[in-house]
N, C-alpha and C positions, 0 to 999 in steps of 0.2 A: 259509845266510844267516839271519844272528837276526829276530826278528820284533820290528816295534816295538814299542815301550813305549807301552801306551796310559796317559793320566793318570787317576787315579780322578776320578771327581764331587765334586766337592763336595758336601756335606752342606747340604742349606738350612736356612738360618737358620730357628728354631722362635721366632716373638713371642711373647711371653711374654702371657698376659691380661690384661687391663686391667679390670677388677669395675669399677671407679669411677674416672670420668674427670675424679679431681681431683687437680690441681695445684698445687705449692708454689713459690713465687720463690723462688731461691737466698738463703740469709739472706748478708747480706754487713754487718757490724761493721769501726769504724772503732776505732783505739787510736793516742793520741798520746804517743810517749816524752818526758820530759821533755828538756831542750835538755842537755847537758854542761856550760855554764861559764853562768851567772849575765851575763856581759856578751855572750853573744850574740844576734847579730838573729833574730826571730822572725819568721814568713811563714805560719804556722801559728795561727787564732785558734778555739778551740770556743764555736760560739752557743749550740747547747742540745742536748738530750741527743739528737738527731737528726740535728744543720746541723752540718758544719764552713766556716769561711769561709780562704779563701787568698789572701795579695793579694804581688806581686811588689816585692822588696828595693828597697830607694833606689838602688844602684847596677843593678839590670837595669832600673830606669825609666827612668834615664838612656842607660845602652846602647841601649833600645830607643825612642830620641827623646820619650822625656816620658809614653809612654802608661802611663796606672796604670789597671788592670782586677782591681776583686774579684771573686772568682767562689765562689761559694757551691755544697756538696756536701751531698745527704742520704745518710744511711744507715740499717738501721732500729734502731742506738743506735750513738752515738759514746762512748767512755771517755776521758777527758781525763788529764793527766800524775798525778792525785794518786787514781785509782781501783785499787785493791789485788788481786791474783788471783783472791781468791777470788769478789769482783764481778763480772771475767769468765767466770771459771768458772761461777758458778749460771747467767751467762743466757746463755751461748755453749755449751758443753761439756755439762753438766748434762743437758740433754734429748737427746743424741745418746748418753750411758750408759743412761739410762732405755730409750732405744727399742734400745740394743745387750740389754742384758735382754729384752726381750720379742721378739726374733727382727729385728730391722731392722737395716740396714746402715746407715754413715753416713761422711761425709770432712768435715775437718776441715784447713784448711790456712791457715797463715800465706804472705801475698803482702806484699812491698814492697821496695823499694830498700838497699842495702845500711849495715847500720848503722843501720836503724830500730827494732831490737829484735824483730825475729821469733823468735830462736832463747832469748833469755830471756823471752817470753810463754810457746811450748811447754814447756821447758823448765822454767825457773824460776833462781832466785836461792839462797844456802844462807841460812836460814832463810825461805824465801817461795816455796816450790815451786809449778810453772806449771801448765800445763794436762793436760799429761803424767801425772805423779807423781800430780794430784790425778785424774782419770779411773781410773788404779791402783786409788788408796786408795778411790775411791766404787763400784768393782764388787766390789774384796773384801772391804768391810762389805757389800755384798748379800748376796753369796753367801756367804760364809764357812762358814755351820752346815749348805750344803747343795751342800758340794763334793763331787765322786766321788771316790774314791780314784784315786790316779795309774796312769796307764796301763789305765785304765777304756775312756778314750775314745781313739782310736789314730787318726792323721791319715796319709793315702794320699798318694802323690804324685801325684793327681789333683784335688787341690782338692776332697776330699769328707773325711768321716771315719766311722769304725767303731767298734763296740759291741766290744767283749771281755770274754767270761767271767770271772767272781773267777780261777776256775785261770790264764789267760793270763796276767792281770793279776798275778797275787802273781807268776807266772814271771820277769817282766819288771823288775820290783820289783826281786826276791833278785837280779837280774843287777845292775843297774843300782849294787845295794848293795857288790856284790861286785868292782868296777871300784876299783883304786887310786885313781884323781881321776875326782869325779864332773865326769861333761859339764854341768850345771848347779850350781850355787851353791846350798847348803842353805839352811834356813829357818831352823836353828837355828845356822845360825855368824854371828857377828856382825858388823853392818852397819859395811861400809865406809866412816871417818867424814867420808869427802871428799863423800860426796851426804848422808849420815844427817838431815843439815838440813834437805835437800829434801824427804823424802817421809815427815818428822814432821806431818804433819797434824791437827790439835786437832779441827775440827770435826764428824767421824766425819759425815759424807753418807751415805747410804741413798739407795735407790730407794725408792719408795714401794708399789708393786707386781712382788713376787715371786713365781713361781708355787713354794709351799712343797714341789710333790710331781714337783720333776724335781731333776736332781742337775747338777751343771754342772760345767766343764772351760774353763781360761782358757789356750792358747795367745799365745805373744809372737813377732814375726822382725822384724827393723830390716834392710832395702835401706837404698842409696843408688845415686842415679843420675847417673853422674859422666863427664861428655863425650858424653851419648847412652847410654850403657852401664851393665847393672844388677850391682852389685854387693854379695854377702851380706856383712855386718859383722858377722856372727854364726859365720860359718867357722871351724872350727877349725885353726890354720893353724902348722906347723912355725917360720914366721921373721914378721919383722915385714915383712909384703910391702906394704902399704900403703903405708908410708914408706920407700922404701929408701934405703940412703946415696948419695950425690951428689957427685962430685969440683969442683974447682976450674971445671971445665971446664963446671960444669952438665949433665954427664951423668951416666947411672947406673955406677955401677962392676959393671965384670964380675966376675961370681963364679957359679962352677956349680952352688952350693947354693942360689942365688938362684932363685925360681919366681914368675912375674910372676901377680896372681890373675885367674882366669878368671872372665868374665863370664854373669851368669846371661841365659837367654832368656825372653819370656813365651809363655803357650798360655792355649788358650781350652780350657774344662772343655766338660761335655755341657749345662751349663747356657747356655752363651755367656758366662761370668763369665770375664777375664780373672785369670791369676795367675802366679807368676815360679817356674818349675817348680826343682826345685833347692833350693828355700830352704828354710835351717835356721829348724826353729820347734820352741819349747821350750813345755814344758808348766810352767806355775810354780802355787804355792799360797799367795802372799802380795806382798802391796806391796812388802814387800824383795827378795824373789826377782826377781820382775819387772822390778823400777828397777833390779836389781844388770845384770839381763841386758843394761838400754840401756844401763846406762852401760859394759859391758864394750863393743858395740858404738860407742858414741860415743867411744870412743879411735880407735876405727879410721879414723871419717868425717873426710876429705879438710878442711881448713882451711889459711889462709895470712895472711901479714900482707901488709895494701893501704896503699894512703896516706888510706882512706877508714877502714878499719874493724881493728884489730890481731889478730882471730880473725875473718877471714871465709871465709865457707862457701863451701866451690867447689862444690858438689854437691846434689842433693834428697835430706834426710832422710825415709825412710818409713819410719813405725814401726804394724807392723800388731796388732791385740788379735783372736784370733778368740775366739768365745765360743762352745762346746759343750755343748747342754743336751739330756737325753731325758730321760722320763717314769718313775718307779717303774713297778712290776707293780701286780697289782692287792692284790698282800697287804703291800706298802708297804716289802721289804728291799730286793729287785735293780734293777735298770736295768730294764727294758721292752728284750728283745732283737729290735729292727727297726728296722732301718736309716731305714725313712721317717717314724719318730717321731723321728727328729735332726733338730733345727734348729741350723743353723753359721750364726752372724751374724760382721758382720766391722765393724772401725771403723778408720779408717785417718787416723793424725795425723801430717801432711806439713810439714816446715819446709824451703821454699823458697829455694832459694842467691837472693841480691838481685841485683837487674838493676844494671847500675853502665854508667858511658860510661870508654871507657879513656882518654882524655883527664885524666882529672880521678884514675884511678887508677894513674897509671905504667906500666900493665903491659906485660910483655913475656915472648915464650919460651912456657912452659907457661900460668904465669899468663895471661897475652893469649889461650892457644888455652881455659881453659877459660874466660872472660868470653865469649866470641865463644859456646859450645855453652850457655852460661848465659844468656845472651839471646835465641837461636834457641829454646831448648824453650819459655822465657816469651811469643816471640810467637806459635810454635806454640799454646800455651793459650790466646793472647787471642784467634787467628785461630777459634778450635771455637768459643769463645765468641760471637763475632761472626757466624758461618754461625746457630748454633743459633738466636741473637735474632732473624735475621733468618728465619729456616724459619720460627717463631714471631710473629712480627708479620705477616708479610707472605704466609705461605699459601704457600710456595715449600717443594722438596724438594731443595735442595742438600747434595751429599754434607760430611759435617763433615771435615775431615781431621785424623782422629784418630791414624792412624800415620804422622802428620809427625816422630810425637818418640813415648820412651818413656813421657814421664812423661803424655802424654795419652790414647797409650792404655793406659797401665794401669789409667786412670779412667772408662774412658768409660763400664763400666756406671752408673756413680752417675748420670752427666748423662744415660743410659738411661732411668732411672729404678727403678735397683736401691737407692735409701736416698736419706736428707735429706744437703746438701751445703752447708757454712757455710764463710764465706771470713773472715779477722780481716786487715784493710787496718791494716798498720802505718807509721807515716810520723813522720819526723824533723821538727819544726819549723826548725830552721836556713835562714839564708837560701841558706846554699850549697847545700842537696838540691830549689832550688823547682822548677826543670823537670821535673828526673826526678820529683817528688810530684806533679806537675798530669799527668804522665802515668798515674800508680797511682791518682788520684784521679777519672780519666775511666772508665781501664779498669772501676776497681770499680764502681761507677756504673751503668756500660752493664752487668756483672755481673748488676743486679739484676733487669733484667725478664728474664733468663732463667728460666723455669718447668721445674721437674725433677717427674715424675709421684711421687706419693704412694705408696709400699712398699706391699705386699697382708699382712694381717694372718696369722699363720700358725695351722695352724687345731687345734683343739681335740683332745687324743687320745681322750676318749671317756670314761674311765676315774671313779672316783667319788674326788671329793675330797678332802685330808683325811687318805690314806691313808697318808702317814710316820707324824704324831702317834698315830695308831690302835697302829701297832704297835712307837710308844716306849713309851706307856702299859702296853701290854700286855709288853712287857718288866720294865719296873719292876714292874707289880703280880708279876708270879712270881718277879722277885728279892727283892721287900720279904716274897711271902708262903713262900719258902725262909728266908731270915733269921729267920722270926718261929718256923718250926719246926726251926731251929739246924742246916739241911742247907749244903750244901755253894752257895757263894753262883758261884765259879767252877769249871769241871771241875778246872782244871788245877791248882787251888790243892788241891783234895781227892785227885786222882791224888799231888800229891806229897807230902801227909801222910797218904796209907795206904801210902806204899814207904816213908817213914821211919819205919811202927809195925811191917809185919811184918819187914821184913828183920832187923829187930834180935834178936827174939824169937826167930827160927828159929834151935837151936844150930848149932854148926857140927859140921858133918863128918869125922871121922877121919880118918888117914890108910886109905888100904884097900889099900895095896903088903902082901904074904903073903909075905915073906924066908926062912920056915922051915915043912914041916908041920906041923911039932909046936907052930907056934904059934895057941894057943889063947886068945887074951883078943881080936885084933883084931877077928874074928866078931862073937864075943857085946857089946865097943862098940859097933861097927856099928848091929846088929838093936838096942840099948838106944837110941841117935840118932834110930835113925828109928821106934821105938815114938812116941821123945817127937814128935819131927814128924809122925807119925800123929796123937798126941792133939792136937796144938797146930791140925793141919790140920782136924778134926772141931771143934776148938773154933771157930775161926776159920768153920769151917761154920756152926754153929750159930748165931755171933755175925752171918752176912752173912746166914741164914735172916729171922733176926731183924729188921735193919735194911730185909730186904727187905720183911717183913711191916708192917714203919712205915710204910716208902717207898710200898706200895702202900695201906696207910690215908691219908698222906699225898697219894698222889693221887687214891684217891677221893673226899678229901673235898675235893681241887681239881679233881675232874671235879664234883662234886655243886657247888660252889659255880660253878666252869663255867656247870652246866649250870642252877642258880638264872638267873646272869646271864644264860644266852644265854636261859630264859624272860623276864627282864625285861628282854633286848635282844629278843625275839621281841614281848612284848607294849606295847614301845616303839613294833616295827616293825609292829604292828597297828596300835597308836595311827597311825603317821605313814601307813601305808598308805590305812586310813580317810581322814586327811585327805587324802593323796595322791589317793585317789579323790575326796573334794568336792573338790578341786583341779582332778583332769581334769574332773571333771565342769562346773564352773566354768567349766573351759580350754574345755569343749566347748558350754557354754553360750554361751560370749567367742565362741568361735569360728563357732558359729551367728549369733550376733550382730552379729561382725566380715563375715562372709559377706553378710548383709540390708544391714550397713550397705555393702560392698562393688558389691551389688547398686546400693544405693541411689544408689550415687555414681557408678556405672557409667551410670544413668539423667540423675542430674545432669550428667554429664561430657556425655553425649550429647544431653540438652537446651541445656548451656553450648553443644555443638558447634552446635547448632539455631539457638541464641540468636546465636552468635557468625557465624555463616554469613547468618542475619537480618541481624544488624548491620554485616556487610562488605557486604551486598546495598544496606543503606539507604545504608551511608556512600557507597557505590559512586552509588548514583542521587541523595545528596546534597550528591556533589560535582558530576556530570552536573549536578545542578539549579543547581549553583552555576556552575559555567563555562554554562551558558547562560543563566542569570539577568545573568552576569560578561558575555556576548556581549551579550546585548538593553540592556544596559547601555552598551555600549559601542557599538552599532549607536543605540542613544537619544541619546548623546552626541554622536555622528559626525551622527544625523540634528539634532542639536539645534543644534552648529555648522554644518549645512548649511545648517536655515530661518534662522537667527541672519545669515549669509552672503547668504542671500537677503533677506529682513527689510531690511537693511543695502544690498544692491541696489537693492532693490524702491522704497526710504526714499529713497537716493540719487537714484535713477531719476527719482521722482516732486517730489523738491527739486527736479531741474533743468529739470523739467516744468513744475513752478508759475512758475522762474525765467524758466523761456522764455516760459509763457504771461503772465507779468507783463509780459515784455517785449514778446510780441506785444500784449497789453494796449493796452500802455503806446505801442508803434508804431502802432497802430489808432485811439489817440484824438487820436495826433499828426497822422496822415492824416486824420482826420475834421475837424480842427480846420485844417488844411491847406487840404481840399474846401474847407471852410466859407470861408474867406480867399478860395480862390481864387473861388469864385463870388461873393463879395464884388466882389473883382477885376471879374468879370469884366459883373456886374451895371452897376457903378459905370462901367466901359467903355463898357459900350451905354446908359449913361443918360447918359453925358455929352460921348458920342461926337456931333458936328453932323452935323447935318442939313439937306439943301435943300429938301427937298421929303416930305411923308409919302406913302409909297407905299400905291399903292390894294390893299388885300386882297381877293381874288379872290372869288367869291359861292364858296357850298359846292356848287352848281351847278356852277359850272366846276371847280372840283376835283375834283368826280366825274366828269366828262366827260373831263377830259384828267389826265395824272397831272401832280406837281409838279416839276417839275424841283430838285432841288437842288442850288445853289453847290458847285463843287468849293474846296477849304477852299483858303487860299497858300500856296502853297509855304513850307518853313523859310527865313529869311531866310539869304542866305548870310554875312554876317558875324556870326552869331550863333556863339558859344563850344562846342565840344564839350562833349555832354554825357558825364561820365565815369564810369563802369557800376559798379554797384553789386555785390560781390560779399555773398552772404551769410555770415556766419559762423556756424561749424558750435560746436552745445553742447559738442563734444567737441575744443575747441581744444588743450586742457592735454594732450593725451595722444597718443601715436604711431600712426598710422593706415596703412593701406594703401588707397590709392586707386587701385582697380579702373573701367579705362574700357576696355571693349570699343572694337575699331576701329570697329567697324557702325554708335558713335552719332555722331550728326548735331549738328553746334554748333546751339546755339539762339541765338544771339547778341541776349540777351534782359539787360535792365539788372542784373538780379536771377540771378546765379551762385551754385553753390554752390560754395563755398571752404574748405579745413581748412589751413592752418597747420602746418608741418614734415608735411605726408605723402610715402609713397611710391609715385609714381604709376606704375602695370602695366597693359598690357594686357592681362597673364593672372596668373591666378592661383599665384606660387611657394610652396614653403617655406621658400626661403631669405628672401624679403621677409616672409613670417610669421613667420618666427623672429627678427624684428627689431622688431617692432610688436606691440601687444597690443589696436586695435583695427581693425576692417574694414568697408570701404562699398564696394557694388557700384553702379557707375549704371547703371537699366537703360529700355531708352524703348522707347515702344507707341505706337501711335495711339490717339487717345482715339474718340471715340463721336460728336464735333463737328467730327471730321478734324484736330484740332491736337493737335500732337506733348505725351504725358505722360511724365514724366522721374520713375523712381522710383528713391529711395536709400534700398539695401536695407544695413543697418546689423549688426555683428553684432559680438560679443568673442572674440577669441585667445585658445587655453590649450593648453597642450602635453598630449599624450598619453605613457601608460606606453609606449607602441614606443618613445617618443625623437620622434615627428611632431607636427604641428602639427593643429590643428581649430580650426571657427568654427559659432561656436552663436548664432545670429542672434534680434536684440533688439527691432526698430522697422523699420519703413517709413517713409520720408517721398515723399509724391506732391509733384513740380510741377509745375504746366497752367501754358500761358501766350495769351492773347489777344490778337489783333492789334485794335489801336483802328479800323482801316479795315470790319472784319468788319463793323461795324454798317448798318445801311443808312440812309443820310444823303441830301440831296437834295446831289448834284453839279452842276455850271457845264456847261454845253458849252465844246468846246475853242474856237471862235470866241466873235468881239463880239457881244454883242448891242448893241441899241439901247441909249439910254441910260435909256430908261421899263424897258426889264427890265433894267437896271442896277441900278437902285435897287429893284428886288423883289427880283433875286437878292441885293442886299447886306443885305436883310432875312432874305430867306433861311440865310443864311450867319450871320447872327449870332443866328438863331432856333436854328438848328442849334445853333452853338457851346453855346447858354446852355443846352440843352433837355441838351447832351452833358455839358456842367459841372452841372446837377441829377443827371441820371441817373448818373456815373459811382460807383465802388463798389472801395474799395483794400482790403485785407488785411480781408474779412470772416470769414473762416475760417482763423486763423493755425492752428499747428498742426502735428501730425502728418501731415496732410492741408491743408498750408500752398499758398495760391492766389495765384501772382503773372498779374495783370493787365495792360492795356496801360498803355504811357507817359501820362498824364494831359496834356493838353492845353499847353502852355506861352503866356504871356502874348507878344503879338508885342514888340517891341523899340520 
């Protein structure tokens, strides 16, 4: 029984460090092609060299019920129809060669709808070459004077590259030379004059910053990605497999020499870099070479006629530049043989097949399946695009899906943040492209806040600068100073005129065949040949003896002149040393000094921390002071519309107090003036009331002796008028009351009631009649102190509680007493006749009373809170 297969581990991913956590927004450029025909509608307007503005055709305003919406786009430059390549190029392109030079990676791709001119921006026009041709032409005026010889730098099929010795290299060379047809295009056969136009560039572009003492190596390989699938354009391939013939039938013809091409796969190197294992990548030495190589590939790359665009691109053009650079040695001839002084940068310029709706381009069959896989990779990129913004904005770790498609991840290091990554939004003005452009116009857009980490600087080899020029110099001086002493300037020119001085001079040689013994002359030729070639050899001695003894005055006196100069390079290197040393010394002075100040700011930093920990302290207790300053303020307010509330009560209260007491006033003078009348009455009565006889008044004698009898008073007459009772009215008529009468009280049935006007009268106390009224009177009665019943109304205000219940907060008391008019002690009648002599005393009697009862009586002397109702005051008889 086999044993299973266990799967190996995976490898963990190694992050790469991050020195500086700074980041770059995706640069994202806008470019507007001009329209085709002069009388077309425009939907496309440039504000300024940032805004594009887009506003919807006369006919989609009417489609879409009248609605017209301009919608305005930035970018961080927009290039309008009459802006020239090379414009694009210094400020798109331009700085992504510079940083391909100094070790940085970069991508560079055209995005937009089909037929906006993507493929002639990269590209270019004959006479007006694009972004392509000119990137070429600006890395091989850098490099040019300090290229390596070919096959110096040798590329692995691991995505790395290798150093090779001159021997290797010249090996490689002599092979490469010795091939019937070379696998690349020479330098020196002349340009093909179908692009020659393109990649004549007049304005000779430089980098600004070259490192003069490494040697460089410029690799090229064009992919394309065509249905999801990566395919080499650079293959060297027996038949035209790309295009094959095609019957009537729209299918391919069978034929057995026919070989369909196989598709390349990607892998990830030891660095995590993705790359498409397989591909051919050519080594070139010139703008022509290089341009010859794309254009041999861009025959190959997948195109079709649509009803949108007459050459349109089925596929993703990637055209990659690797750039190989290591260090001289330190004596300024060889390479620096180590592998970890290579730096391979990479730049990658991508012309994107156009997203298209198959509606609007007929398509069908192939066409149709490749629009459908040319649309899916494109959303694939928007969708990475759209996770990444949003990881980015919002703090989230969602996985990006990167191998949805191939063309994103063969990029994902860039958006990793392995190089700077520049997009060129190309868009049609036509009215007929405005959907599809509002959608490249959003995409791009949201594009921008994407942030791609900044490339890590590659780092220094250590080595003393300088070191080619050091030893051209030094070459020239010992060719200039052999010239001057008429020595041999190259070997190989002196090897071959000292074989054309002596071979000539040497005679020649006899026959030396011996046909007979007796022959006697061939010998003695012979030994005569080689005497003279003896002497010739001895001269030829003497003359090399010679040349040798020049040769070595000649170099003594270029070791002595040497050796002057390497004094006066020693006593340079004195000079610079000394200053070298007041330099460290300086540095160590700086340094000491940097250190104190280090210290010092170490102290600062730590008092700022003091200061600043003070100052969270204060702010902290000076906001404390402020929310409770903000409270006491607010508790002074609350109390201030409290007393204001009260004030306003209290003001109230004591208006209706004056009112009342006005009116008890005002009742008391009316009673008094009443009194006053009545005893008028009642005077004017007994003064004018006849008499028969004046009755005799008793001596004061007998009034002490016996008491006075007093008349009992008459009865009310009985056809005298009910009188009809007076109820009081309560101050608090205007408002809804609850009127509380316990059963226990006892009617008073006294002329003088108290009465309120709409109340609700209870026997007990509810919530629910409280929650109907807002004010409350208890009646509550006592005996008083004189035995007659005291009636007090206990008075209070309504206000709902936070539970949702009801409460009563009690405001006044009012006492009523009441008097019976009999209470007083009066002289009553006996219930029998008297005679008619105590007739006439008691009828004295009786009106003595009355008038003594009308002085003395006493109405509303104390109105009031403590309001006193009295008895009925006497009435006049009828």
């Amino acid at each position: 029984m086999k044993a299973a297969r266990v799967k190996t581990p995976r490898r963990p991913a190694l992050k790469k460090p991050a020195p500086s956590g700074l980041k770059d927004p995706v640069g994202v450029y806008c470019r507007v092609r001009p329209l085709s025909r002069p009388d077309q509608e425009c939907c496309i307007e440039v504000i300024n060299e940032n805004t594009v503005q887009i506003h919807p055709p006369d006919g989609y305003r009417i489609f879409r019920n009248g609605e017209y919406r301009e919608t305005q786009y930035s970018f961080k430059e927009v290039f309008g129809t009459l802006v020239p390549q090379k414009e694009l190029f210094d400020v798109v392109a331009k700085p992504l060669v510079e940083d391909l030079i100094r070790g940085k990676n970069g991508l560079l791709f055209t995005y937009g709808v089909t037929g906006s001119g993507k493929t002639h921006t990269m590209t270019g026009s004959p006479g007006d070459g694009g972004l392509l041709p000119r990137c070429l032409a600006m890395i091989f005026n850098s490099i040019g004077p300090f290229q390596a010889k070919r096959f110096v730098f040798k590329l692995d099929d691991k995505n790395g590259v290798d150093v090779q010795c001159e021997v290797d290299a010249l090996l490689e060379r002599q092979k490469r030379d010795a091939m019937p047809v070379p696998k690349t295009p020479s330098g020196k056969r002349q340009v093909d004059p179908e692009f020659a136009d393109m990649i004549n560039v007049q304005d000779h572009c430089k980098a600004e910053e070259v490192d003069e003492d490494n040697v460089y190596s410029v690799f090229v390989s064009y992919i394309e990605i065509y249905n999801n699938y990566i395919y080499d354009l650079l293959e060297e391939t027996p038949f035209d497999l790309i295009k094959p013939k095609w019957n009537n039938c729209n299918t391919p013809v069978r034929n057995g020499d026919f070989i369909p091409p196989q598709s390349k796969i990607l892998r990830e190197d030891q660095n995590h870099n993705m790359y498409v294992t397989g591909c051919t990548e050519v080594e070139v030495k010139s703008t022509e070479e290089a341009f010859e190589v794309f254009w041999k590939g861009q025959k190959k790359r997948r195109i079709a006629n649509t009803q949108l665009n007459r050459e349109s691109s089925r596929s993703h053009g990637v055209f990659i530049i690797k750039l190989a650079q290591a260090p001289l040695d330190a004596d300024g001839d060889n390479v620096l043989q180590e592998k970890e002084q290579i730096t391979l940068s990479q730049l990658s310029l991508v012309d994107l097949a156009g997203s298209e709706r198959t509606n609007r381009t007929k398509a069908e069959g192939n066409r149709l399946r490749e629009a459908g896989n040319i649309n899916q990779s494109l959303m694939t990129l928007r969708t990475c695009i759209e996770v990444l913004r949003e990881n980015q904005m919002c703090g989230t770790n969602k996985m990006v899906p990167y191998r949805d498609s191939k063309l994103t991840h063969l990029f994902k290091n860039y958006f990793d943040g392995e190089g700077k990554v520049r997009m060129i939004v190309c868009v049609n003005p036509k009215a007929e492209d405005y959907e599809e452009s509002l959608q490249v116009m959003r995409f791009a857009e949201m594009t921008q806040e994407v942030e791609v980490a900044r490339p890590v600087d590659r780092p220094l080899c250590g080595l003393t600068p300088g070191r080619r020029f050091r030893n051209q110099a030094f070459r020239e001086e010992l060719a200039r100073k052999l010239e001057i002493r008429g020595g041999p300037i190259n070997g190989e020119t002196e090897e071959q005129s000292a074989l054309e001085i002596l071979l000539p001079s040497f005679p020649p040689l006899p026959s030396c065949e011996l046909l007979d013994i007796n022959d006697d002359q061939t010998l003695p030729k012979l030994a005569e040949v080689l005497e003279e070639r003896h002497k010739l050899r001895q001269k030829l001695s003497e003359e090399f003896a010679k040349n040798a003894l020049t040769f070595k005055t000649i170099l003594r006196e270029l070791d002595s002149s040497i050796m002057s100069k390497e004094n006066y390079v020693q006593g340079k290197l004195s000079e610079k040393e000394k200053i070298i040393t007041g330099q460290k010394t300086e540095l160590e002075r700086m340094e000491k000094k940097i250190k104190t100040l280090e210290y010092k700011i170490e102290i600062l930093e730590k008092t700022a921390t003091i200061y600043e920990e003070d100052k969270r302290h204060l702010q902290q207790e000076l906001e404390s002071q402020s929310q409770k300053l903000q409270r006491q303020a607010s508790d002074k307010r609350r109390l201030e519309a409290r007393l204001q509330g009260m004030v306003a009560e209290t003001t109230m209260k004591w208006e209706k107090e004056c009112e009342r007491r006005v009116a008890a006033k005002q009742l008391e003078m009316q009673n008094k003036l009443w009194v006053k009348d009545e005893k008028l009455k009642q005077l004017k009565a007994i003064v004018t009331e006849p008499k028969s006889e004046k009755p005799e008044r008793p001596s004061r004698e007998r009034d002490r002796e016996k008491p006075i009898q007093r008349s009992i008073s008459p009865p009310p007459v009985p056809n005298a008028p009910p009188v009809r009772l007076r109820h009081r009215r309560s101050r608090s008529a205007g408002e809804r009351w609850v009127d509380h009468k316990p059963p226990s009280n006892l009617p008073t049935d006294t002329v003088m009631q108290p009465h309120v006007p709409h109340a609700i009268t209870v026997a007990a106390a509810s919530e629910k009649a409280l929650a109907k009224c807002d004010k409350y009177m208890l009646t509550h009665q006592e005996l008083a102190s004189d035995g007659e019943i005291e009636t007090k109304l206990i008075k209070g205000d309504v206000f709902k509680t936070r539970g949702g219940g009801q409460a009563v907060q009690f405001t006044e008391i009012e006492t009523l007493k009441q008097e019976s008019p009999t209470g007083r002690k009066r002289r009553s009648s006996p219930s029998s006749a008297d005679p008619p002599a105590d007739a006439a005393n008691a009828e004295w009697t009786d009106v003595e009373t009355r008038c003594s009862v009308a002085v003395e009586m006493r109405a509303g002397s104390a109105l009031g809170p403590g309001y006193q109702h009295h008895a009925q005051p006497k009435r006049r008889k009828p």
